[in-house]
N, C-alpha and C positions, 0 to 999 in steps of 0.2 A: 504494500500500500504506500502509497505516493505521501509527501508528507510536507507541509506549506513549513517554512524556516521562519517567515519573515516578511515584513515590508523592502524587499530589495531597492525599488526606486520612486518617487514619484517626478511625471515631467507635466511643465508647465507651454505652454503655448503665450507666446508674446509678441508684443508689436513689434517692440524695440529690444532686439538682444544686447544690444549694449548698457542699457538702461538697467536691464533685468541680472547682468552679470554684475556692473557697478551696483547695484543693492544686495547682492547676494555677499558679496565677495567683502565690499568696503565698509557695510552698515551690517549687516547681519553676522558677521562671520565666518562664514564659508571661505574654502576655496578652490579654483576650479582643478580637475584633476583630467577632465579630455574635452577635448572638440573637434568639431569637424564642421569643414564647410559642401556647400554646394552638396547635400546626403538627397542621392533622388535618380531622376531620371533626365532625361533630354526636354520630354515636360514641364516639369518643376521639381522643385527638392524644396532642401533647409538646410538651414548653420542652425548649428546646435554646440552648445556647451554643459557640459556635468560638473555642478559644483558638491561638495559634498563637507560638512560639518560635525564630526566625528563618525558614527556609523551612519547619518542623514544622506542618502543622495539625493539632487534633485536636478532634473535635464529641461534647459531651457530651449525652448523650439521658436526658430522665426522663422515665414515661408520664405520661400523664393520664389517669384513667380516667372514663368518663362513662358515659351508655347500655351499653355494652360496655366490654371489656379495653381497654387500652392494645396494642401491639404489643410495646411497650416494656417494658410492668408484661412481659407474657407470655413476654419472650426474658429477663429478668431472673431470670424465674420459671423457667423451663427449662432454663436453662445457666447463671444465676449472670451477676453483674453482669462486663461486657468486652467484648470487641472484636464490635461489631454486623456490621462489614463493612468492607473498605480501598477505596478509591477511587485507581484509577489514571488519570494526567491523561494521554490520548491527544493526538494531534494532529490524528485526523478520523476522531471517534466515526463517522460512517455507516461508514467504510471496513472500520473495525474491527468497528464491531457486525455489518456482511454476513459478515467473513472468520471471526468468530467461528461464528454462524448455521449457514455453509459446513460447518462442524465440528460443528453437533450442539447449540451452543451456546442454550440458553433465558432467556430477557430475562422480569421481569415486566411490565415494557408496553414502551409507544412512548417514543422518545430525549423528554426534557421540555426545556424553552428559556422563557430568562430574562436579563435584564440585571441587572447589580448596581449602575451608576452608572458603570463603568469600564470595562466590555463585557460580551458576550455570554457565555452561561455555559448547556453544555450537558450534561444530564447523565440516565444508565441503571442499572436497577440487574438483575444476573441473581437468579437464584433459589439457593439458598445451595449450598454448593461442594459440602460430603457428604450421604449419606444420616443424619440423627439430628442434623444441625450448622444450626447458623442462619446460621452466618457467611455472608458473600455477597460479590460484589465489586461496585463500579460503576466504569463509564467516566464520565470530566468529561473535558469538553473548555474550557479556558477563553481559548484565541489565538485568533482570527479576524480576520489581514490584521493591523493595527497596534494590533486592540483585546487587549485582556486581562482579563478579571475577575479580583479578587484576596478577596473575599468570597463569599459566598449570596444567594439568591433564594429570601424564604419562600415566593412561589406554585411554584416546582420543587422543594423540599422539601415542601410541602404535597403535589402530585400522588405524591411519588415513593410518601409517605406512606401515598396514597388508594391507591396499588395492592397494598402489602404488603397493607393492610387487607382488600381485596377479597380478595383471596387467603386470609385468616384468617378472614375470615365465611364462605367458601364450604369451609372445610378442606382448600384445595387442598395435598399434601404434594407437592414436585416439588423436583429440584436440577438443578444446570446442565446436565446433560448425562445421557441414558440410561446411567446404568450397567450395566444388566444387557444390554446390547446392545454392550459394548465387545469392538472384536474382539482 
């Protein structure tokens, strides 16, 4: 049996990533431990920054808009700049993501995998909690055996990326789980 460790990350969505790194970093205490830019497709992406304040992470997202919308510009736009989705840190995503499944449970894709320099780093993202709500959750998995990742993997954030997006080109509206089928 699959087994939840933790709050691994929360990320935020913002207008101004500089804004949002200078209050994390200078006023708050934080400070940033990865980023990436341009995390996406030919489409649109994001710059993205992880600040983290003892065990706290938290990933701040701006779009980028190109060809198309951002994800990013777009849940900014629809619900106002906050909380994009929480990530809870599992101890063996497959287990979890079946016993989820079991229950009804809807993933946007296949589990992604990546190493950060310090280990294996696996991570899922479902489709957002309510009907009208963008928030979402993802499963990270980051122990395997003696290793541990303690940062990101822009190519697992870039795919997790390419799958909101696909979903966004194609208007797919879905949330975790059948509602209207709840008994």
């Amino acid at each position: 049996m699959g087994d939840t460790v933790g709050i691994d990350h929360i990320t935020l969505c913002v207008n101004d990533l500089h804004a949002a790194e200078y209050l994390f970093n200078n006023i708050l205490g934080f400070q940033t431990i990865w980023s990436a830019n341009d995390v996406g497709s030919d489409r649109s992406s994001m710059d993205t920054i992880v600040v983290q304040r003892n065990n706290i992470r938290i990933a701040l997202m701006q779009g980028r808009d190109k060809i198309g919308k951002s994800q990013i510009t777009e849940f900014v736009e629809r619900f106002g700049p906050g909380i994009q989705h929480v990530a809870l840190e599992v101890d063996d995503i497959e287990t979890v993501c079946k016993e989820w499944e079991a229950h009804g449970v809807k993933f946007s894709g296949p589990v992604k995998e990546g190493r950060d320099g310090f280990g294996p780093l696996r991570q899922r993202f479902t489709y957002p909690l309510f009907p009208g709500s963008g928030i979402f959750l993802e499963l990270t998995q980051r122990r395997q055996g003696q290793e541990q990742s303690k940062t990101f993997v822009k190519s697992t954030v870039e795919a997790l990326y390419q799958d909101i997006e696909r979903d966004q080109t194609q208007g797919v509206e879905q949330t975790i789980i059948d509602f209207e089928h709840i008994p």
